[in-house]
N, C-alpha and C positions, 0 to 999 in steps of 0.2 A: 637080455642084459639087465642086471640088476640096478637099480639106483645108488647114486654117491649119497653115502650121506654121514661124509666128513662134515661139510654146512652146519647140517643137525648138530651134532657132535659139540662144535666149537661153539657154538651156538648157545647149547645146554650147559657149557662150561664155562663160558662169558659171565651167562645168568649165576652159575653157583660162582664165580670169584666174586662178584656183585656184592652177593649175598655177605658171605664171607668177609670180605672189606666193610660191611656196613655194621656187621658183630664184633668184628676185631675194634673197629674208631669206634662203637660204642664200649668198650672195655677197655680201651686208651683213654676216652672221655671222663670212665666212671674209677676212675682210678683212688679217687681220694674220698670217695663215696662209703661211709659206714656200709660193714655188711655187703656188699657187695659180692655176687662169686661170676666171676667171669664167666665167660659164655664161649664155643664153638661150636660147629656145624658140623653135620656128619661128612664123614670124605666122599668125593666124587664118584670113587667107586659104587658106594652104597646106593648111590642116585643113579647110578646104571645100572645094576641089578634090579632095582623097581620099576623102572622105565622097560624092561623087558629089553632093552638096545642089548646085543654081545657084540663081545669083540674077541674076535680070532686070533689064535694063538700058535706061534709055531710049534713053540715050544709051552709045558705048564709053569714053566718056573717065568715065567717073564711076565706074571701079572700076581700083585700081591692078592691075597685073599682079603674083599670088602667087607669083613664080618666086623662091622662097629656100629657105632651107635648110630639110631634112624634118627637124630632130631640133634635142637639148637640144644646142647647141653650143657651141664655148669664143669668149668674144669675143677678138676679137685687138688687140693695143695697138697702133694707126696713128697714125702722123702727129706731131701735137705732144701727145702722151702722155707723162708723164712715170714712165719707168722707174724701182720702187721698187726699193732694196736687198735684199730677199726676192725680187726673181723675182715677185711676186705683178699679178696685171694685174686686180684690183677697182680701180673708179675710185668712191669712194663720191658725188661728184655724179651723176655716173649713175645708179646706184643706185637711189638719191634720187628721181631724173626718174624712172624705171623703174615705182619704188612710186608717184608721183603719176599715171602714165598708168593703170597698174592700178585705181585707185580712181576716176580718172574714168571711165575704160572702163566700170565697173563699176555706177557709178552713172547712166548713159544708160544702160544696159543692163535696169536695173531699172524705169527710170525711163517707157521705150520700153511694156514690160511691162506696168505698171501701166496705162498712159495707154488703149494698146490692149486691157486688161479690163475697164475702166472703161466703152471703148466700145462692145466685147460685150455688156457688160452692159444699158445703155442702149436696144441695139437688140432685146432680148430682153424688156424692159419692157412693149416698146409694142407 
């Protein structure tokens, strides 16, 4: 029998929203900051692929391809962004978005958690 190791898993994801919550409030912080260029982490995928963790697939299309950036990097201001007079490239609607995907992440994440203790549990009972 193999090991559960959803634990792990949510675990390791807890840790990167962490992270990620703590890059996003310091680029909500540094907002008015000359010069400034905002910051992001690489996505979670990419932190599983290093970790050597897979995850199995029924199908190939049900998991995006992790091929982005390995580190805390500076967003860049594209397209129809509008250049502040500081130099600064925080976009606080983003931001914004940033902290609300965190907090959902976060909460399916817990929520996953539970749901799957609840059913250990359950089968442990009986």
């Amino acid at each position: 029998m193999q090991p559960i190791q959803l634990f792990d898993l949510a675990s390791r994801q807890a840790q990167w929203l962490a992270v990620r919550q703590n890059v996003v409030a310091g680029n909500i912080a540094n907002a008015n900051t000359p010069h400034y260029a905002a910051k992001d982490v690489k996505p979670f995928q990419s932190v599983l692929q290093e970790t050597g963790f897979q995850m199995a697939a029924t199908n190939p299309a049900h998991f995006t391809d992790g091929s982005s950036a390995a580190q805390v990097t500076e967003t860049s201001m594209l397209g129809d962004t509008e250049v502040q007079q500081s130099g600064n490239s925080v976009q606080l609607e983003k931001e914004l978005m940033k902290t609300g995907e965190v907090k959902r992440d976060y909460e399916l994440n817990t929520g996953l958690v539970k749901a799957f203790h609840r059913m250990m549990l359950m089968t442990v009972r009986k």
